[in-house]
mmCIF file of the C-alpha atoms, coordinates in Angstrom:
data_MODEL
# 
_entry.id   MODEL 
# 
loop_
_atom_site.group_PDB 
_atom_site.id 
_atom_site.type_symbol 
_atom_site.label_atom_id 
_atom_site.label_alt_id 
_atom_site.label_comp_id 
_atom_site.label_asym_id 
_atom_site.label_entity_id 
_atom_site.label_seq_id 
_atom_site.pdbx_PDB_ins_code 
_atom_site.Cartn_x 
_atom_site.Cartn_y 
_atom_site.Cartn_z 
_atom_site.occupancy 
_atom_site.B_iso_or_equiv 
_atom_site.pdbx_formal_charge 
_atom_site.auth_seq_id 
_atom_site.auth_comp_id 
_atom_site.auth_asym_id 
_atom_site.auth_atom_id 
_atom_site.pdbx_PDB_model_num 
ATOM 1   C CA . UNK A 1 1   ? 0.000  0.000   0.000   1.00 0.00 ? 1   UNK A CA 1 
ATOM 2   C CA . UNK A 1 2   ? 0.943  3.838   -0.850  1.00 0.00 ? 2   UNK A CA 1 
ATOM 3   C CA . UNK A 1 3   ? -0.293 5.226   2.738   1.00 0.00 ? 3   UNK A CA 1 
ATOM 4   C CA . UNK A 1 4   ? 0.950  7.871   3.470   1.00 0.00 ? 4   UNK A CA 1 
ATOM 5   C CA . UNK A 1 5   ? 0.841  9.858   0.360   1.00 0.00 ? 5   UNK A CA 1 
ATOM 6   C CA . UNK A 1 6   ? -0.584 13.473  0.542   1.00 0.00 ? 6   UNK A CA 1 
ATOM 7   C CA . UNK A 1 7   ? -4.301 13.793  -0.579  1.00 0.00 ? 7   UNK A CA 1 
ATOM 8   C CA . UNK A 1 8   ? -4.685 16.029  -3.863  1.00 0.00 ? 8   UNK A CA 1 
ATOM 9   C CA . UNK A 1 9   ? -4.651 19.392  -3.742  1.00 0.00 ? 9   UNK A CA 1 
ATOM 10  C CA . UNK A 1 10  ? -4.844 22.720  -5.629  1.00 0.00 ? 10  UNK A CA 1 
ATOM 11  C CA . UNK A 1 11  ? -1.098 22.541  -6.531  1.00 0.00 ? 11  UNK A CA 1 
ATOM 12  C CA . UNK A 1 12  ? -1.708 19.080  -8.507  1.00 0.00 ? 12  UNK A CA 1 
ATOM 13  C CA . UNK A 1 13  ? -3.237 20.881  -11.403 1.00 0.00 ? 13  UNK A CA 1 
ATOM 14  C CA . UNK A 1 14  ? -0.333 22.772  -12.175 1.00 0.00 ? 14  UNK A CA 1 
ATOM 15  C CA . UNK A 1 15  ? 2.963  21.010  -14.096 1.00 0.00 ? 15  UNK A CA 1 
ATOM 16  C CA . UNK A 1 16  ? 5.601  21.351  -10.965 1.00 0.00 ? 16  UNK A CA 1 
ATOM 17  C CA . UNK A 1 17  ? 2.499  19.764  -8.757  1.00 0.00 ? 17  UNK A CA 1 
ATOM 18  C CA . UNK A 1 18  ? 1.703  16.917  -10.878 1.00 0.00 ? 18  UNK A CA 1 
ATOM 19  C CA . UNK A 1 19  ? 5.566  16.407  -11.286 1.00 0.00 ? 19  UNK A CA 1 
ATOM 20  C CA . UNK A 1 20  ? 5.653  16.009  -7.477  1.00 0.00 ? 20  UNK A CA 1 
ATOM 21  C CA . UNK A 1 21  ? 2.749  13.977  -6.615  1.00 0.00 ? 21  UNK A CA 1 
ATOM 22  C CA . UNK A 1 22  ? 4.509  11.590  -9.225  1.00 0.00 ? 22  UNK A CA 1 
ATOM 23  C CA . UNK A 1 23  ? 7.384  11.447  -7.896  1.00 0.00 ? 23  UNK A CA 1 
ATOM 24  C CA . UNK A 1 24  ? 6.032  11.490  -4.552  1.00 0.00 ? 24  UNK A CA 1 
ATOM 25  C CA . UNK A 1 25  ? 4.212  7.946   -5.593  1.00 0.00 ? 25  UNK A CA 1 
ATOM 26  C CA . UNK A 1 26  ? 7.041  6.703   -6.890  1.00 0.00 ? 26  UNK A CA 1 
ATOM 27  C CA . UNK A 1 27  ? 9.316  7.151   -4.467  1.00 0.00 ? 27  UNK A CA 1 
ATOM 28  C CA . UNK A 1 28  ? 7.029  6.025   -1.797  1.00 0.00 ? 28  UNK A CA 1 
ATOM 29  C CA . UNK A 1 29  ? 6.640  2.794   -3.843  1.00 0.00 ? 29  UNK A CA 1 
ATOM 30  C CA . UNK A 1 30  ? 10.375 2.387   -3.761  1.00 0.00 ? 30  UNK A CA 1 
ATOM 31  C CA . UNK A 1 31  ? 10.517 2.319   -0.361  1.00 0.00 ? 31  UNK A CA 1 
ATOM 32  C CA . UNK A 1 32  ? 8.320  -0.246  -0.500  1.00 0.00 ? 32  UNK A CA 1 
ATOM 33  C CA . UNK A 1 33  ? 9.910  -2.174  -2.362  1.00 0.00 ? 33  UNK A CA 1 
ATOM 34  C CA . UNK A 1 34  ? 13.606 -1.549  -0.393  1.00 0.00 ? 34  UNK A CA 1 
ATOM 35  C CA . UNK A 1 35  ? 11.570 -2.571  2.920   1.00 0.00 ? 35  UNK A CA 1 
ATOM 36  C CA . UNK A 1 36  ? 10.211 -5.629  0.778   1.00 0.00 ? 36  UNK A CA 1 
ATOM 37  C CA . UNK A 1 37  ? 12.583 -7.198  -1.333  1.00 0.00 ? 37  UNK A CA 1 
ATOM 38  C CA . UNK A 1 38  ? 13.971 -10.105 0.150   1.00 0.00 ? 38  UNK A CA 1 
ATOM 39  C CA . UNK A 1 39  ? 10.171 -11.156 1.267   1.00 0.00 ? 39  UNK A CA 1 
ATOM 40  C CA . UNK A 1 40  ? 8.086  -13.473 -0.753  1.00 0.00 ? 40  UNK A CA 1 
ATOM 41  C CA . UNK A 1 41  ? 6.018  -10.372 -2.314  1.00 0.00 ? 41  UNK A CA 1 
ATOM 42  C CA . UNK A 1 42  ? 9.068  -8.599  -2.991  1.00 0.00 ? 42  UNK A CA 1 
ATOM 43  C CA . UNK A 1 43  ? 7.590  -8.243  -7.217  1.00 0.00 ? 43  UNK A CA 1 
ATOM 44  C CA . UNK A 1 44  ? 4.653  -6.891  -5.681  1.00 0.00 ? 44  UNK A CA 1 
ATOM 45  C CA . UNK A 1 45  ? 5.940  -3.592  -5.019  1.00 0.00 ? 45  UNK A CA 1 
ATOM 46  C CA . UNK A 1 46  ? 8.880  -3.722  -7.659  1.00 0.00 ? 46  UNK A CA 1 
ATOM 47  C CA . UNK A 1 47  ? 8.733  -0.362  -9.122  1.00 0.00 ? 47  UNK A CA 1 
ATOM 48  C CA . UNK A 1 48  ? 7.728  -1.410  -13.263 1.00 0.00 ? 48  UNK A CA 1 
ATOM 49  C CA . UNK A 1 49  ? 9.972  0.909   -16.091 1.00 0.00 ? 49  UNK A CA 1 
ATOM 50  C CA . UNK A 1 50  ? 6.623  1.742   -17.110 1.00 0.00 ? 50  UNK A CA 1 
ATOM 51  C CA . UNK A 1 51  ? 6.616  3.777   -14.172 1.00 0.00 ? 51  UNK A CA 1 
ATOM 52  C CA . UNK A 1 52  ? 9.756  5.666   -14.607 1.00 0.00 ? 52  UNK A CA 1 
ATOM 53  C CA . UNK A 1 53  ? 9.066  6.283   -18.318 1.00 0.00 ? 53  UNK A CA 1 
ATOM 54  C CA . UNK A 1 54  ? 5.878  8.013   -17.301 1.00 0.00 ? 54  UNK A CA 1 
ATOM 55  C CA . UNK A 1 55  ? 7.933  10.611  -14.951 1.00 0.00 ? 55  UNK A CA 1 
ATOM 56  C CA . UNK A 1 56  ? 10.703 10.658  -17.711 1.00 0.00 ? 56  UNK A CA 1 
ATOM 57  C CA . UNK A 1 57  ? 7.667  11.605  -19.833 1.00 0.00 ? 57  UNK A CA 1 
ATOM 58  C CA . UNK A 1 58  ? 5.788  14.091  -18.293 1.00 0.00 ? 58  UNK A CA 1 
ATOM 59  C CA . UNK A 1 59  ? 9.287  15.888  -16.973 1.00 0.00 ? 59  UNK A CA 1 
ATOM 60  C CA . UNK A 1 60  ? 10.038 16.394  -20.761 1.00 0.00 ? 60  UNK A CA 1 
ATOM 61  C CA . UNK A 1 61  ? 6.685  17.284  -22.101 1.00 0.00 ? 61  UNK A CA 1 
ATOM 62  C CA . UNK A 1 62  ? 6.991  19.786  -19.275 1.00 0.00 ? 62  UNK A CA 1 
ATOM 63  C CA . UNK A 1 63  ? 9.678  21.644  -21.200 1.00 0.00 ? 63  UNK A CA 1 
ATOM 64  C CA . UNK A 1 64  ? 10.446 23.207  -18.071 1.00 0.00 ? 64  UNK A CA 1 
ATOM 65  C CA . UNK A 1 65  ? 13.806 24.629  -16.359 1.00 0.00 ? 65  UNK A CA 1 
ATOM 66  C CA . UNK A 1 66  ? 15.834 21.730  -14.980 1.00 0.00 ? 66  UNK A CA 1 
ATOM 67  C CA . UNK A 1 67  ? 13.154 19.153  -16.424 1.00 0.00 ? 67  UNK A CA 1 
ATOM 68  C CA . UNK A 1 68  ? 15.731 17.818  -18.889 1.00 0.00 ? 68  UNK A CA 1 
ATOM 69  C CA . UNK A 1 69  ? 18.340 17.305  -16.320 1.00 0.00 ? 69  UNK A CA 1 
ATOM 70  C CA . UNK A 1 70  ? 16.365 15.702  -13.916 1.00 0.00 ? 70  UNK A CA 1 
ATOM 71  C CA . UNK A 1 71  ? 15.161 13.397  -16.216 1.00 0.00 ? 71  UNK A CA 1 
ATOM 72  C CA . UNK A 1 72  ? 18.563 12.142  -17.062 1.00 0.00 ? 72  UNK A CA 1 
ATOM 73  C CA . UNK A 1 73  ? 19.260 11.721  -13.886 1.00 0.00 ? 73  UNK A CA 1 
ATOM 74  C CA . UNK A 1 74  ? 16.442 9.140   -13.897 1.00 0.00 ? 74  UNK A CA 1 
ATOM 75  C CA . UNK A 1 75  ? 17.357 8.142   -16.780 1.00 0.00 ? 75  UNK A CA 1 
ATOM 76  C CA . UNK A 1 76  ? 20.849 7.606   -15.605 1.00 0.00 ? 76  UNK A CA 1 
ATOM 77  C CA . UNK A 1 77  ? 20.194 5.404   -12.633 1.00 0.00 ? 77  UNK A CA 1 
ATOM 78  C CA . UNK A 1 78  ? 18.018 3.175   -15.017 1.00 0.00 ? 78  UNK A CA 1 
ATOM 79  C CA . UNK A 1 79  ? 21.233 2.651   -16.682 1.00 0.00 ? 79  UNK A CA 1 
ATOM 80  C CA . UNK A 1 80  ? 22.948 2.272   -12.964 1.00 0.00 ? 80  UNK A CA 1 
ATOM 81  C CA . UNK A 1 81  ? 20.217 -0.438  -12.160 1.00 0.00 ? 81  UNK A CA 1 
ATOM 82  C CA . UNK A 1 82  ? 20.777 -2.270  -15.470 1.00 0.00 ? 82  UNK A CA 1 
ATOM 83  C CA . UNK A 1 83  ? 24.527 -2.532  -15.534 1.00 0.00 ? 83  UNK A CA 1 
ATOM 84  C CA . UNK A 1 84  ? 24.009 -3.818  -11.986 1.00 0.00 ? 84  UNK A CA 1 
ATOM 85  C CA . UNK A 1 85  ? 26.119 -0.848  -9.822  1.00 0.00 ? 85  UNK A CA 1 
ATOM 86  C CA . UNK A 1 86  ? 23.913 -0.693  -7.049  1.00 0.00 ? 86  UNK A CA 1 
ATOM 87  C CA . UNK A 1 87  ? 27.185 1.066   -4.983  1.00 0.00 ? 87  UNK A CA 1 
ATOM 88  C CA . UNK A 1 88  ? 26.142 4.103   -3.106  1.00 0.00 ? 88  UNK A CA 1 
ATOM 89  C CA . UNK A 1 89  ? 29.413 5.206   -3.662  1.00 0.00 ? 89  UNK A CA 1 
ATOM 90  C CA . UNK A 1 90  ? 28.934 4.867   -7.457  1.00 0.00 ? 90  UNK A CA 1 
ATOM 91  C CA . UNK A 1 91  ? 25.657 6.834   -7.619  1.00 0.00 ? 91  UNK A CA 1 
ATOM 92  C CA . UNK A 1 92  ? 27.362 9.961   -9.192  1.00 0.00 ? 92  UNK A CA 1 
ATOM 93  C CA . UNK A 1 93  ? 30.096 10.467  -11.648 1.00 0.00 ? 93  UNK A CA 1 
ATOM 94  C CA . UNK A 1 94  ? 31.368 13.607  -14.395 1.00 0.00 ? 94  UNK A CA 1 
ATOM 95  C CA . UNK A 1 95  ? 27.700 13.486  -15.784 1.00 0.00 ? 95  UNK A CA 1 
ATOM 96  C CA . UNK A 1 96  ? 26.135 14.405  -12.636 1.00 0.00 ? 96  UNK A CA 1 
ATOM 97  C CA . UNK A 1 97  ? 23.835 12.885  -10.124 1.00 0.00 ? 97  UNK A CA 1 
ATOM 98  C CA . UNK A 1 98  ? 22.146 9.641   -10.378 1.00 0.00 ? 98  UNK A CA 1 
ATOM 99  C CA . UNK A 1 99  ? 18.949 9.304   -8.744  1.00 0.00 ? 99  UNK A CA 1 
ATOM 100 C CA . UNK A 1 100 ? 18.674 5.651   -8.053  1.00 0.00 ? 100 UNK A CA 1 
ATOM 101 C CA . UNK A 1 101 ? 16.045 3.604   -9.665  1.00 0.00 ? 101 UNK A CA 1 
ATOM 102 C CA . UNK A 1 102 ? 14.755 -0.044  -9.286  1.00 0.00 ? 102 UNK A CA 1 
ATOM 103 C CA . UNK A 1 103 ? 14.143 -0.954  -13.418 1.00 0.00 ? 103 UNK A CA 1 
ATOM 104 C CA . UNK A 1 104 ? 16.308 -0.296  -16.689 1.00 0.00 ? 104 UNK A CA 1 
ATOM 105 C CA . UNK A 1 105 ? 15.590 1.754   -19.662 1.00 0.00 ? 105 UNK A CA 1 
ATOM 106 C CA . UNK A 1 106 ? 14.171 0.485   -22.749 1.00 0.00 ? 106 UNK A CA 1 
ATOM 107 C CA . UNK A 1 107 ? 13.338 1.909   -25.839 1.00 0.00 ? 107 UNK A CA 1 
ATOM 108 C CA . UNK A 1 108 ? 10.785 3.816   -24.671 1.00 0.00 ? 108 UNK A CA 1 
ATOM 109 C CA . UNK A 1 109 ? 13.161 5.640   -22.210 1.00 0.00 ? 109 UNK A CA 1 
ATOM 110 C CA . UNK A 1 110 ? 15.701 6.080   -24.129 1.00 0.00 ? 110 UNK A CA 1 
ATOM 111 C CA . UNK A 1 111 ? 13.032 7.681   -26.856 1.00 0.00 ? 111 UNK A CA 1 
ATOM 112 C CA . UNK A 1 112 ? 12.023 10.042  -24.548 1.00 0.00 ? 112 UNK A CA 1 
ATOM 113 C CA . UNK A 1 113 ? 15.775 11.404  -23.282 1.00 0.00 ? 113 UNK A CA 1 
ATOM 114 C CA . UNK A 1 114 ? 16.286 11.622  -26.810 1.00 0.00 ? 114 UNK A CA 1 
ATOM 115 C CA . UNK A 1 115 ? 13.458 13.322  -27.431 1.00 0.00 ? 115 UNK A CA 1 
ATOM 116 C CA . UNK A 1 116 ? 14.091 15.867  -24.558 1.00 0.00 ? 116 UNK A CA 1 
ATOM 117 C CA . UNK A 1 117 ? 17.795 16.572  -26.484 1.00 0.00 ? 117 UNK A CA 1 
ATOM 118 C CA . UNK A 1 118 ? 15.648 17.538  -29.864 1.00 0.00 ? 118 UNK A CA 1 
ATOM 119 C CA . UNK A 1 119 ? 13.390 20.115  -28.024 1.00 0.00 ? 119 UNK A CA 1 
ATOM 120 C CA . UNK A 1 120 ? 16.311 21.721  -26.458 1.00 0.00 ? 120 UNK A CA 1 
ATOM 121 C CA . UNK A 1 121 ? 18.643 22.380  -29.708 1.00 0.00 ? 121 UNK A CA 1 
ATOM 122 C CA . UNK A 1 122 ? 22.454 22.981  -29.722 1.00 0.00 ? 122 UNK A CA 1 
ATOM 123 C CA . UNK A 1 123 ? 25.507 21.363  -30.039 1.00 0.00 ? 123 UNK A CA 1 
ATOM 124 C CA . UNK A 1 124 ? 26.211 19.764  -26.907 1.00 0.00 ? 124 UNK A CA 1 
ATOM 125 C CA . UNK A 1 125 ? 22.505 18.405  -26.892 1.00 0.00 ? 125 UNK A CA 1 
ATOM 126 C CA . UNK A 1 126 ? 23.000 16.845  -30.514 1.00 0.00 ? 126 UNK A CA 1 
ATOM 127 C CA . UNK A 1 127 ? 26.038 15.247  -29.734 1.00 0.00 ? 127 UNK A CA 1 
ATOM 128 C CA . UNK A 1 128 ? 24.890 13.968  -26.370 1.00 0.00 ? 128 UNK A CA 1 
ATOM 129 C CA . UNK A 1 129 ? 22.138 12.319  -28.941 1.00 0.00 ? 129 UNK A CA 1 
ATOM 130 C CA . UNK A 1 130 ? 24.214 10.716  -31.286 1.00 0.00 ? 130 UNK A CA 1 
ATOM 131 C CA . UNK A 1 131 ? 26.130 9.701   -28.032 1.00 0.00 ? 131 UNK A CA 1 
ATOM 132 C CA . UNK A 1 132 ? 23.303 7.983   -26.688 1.00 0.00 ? 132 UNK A CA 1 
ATOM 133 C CA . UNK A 1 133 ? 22.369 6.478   -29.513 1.00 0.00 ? 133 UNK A CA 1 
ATOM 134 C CA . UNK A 1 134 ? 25.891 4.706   -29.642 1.00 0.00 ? 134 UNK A CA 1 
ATOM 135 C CA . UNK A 1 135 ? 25.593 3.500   -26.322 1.00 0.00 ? 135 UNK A CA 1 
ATOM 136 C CA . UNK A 1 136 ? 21.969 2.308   -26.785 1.00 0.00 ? 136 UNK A CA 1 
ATOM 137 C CA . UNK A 1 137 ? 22.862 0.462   -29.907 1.00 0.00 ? 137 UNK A CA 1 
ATOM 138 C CA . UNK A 1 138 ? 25.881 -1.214  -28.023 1.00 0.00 ? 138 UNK A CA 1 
ATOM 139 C CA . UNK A 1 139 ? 23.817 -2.393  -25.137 1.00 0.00 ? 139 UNK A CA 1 
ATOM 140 C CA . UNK A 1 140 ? 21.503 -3.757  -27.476 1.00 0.00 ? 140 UNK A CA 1 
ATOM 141 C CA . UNK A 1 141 ? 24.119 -5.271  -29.713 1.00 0.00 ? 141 UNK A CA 1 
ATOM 142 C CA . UNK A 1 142 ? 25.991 -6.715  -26.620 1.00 0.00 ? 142 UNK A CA 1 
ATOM 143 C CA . UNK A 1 143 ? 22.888 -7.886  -25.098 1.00 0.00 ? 143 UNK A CA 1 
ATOM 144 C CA . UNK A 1 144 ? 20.364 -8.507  -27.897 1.00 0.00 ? 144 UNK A CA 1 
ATOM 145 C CA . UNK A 1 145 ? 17.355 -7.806  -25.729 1.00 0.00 ? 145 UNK A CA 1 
ATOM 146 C CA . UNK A 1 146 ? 14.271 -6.322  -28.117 1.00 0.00 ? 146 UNK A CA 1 
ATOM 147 C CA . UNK A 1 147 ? 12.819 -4.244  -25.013 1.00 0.00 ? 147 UNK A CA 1 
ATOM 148 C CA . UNK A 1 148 ? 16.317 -1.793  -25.506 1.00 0.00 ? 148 UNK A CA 1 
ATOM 149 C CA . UNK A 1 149 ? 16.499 -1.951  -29.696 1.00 0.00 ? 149 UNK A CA 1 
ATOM 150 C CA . UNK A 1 150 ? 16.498 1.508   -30.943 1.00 0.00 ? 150 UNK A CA 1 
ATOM 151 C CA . UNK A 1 151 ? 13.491 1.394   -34.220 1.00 0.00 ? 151 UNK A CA 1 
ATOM 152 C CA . UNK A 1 152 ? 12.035 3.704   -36.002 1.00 0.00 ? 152 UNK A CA 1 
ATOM 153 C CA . UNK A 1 153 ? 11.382 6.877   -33.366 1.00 0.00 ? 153 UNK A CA 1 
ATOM 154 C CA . UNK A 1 154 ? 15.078 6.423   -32.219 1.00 0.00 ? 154 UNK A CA 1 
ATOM 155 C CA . UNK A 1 155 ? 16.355 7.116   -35.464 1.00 0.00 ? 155 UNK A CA 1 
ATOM 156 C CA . UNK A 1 156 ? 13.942 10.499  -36.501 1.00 0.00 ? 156 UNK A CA 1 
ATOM 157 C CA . UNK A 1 157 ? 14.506 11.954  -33.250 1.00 0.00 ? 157 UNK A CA 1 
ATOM 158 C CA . UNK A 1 158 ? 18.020 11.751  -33.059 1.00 0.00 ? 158 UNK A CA 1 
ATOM 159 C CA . UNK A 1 159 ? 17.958 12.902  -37.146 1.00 0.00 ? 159 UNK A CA 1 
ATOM 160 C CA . UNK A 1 160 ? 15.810 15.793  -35.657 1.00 0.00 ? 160 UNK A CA 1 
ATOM 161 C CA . UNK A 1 161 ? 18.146 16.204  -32.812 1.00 0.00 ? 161 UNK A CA 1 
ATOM 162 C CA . UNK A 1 162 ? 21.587 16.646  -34.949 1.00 0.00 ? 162 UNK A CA 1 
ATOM 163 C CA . UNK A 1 163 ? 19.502 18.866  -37.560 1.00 0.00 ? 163 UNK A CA 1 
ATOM 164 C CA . UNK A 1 164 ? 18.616 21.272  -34.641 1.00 0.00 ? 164 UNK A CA 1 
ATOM 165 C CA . UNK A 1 165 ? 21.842 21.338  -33.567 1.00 0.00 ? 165 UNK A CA 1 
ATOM 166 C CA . UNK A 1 166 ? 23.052 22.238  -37.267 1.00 0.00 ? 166 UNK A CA 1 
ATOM 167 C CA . UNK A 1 167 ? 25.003 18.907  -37.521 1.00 0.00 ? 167 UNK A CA 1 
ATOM 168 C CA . UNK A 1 168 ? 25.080 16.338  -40.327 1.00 0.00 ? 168 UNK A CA 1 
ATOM 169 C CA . UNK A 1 169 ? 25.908 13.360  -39.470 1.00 0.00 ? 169 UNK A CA 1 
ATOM 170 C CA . UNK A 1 170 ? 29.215 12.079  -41.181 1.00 0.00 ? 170 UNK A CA 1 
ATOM 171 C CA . UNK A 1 171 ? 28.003 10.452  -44.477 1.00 0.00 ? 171 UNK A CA 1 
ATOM 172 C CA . UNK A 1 172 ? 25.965 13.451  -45.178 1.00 0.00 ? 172 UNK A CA 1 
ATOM 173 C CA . UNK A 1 173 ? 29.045 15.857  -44.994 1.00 0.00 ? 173 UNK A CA 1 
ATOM 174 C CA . UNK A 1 174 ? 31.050 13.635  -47.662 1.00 0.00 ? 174 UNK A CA 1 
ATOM 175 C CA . UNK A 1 175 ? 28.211 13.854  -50.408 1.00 0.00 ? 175 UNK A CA 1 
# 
């Protein structure tokens, strides 16, 4: 059960309220689940990536200040959860904080980050794309697990992505 979760009020109809009863939720399912999970119901309260790719969502169809960042540091503890570094110790590094999460990414995640790097256009954003496309196809390649396989969307947003950012990507420069 979620007790303990603050009733709705007027501040949930606005985008930073809604943002923080969801997170609120979530995080007060993960403590569930970190009281929980060496009991028998311990996939009862297992937060689902479903979950975290509706905050990851909503944070970047906020379009708000900081929205972005936060979301990759969601995004980036997915990551932390999937390659299995679970050390408190390891929970930040040169990209910046890692908010630690209970589920990896798949392509729906990674969509949305990507998608978040289009809307905010420049440089650094388009080549953080193409960098995360890299690493999403190498995960997949190394792993060869459909739920992480970049498809169609991957590939037009991070098109979209490099074009806002004025960049061609390398076969495009040599014709």
């Amino acid at each position: 059960s979620l007790n303990g979760t603050k009733p709705f009020d007027e501040s949930f109809y606005t985008v930073s309220g809604c943002l923080e009863k969801m997170e609120e939720i979530l995080s007060k399912a993960e403590d569930e689940y970190t009281k929980n999970m060496f009991g028998p119901e311990k996939e009862r309260y297992k937060p689902h990536v479903d979950w975290y790719n509706h905050i990851l969502g909503a944070l970047i169809r906020s379009n708000t200040e900081g929205t972005l960042s936060k979301a990759k540091t969601i995004f980036r503890g997915m990551e932390e959860f999937q390659n299995n570094s679970h050390d408190e110790n390891s929970r930040s590094n040169n990209q910046g904080a890692i908010r630690p999460c209970w589920s990896s990414p798949d392509t729906v995640s990674y969509n949305t980050i990507l998608f978040g790097l289009s809307q905010n256009p420049g440089i650094v954003q388009g080549k953080e794309a193409g960098e995360l496309l890299q690493k999403m196809n190498e995960n997949y390649g190394r792993s060869n697990n459909p739920s992480i396989r970049p498809d169609d969307v991957t590939y037009g947003v991070v098109m979209n992505a490099l074009a806002q950012a004025g960049m061609a990507p390398p076969r495009q420069k040599n014709i």
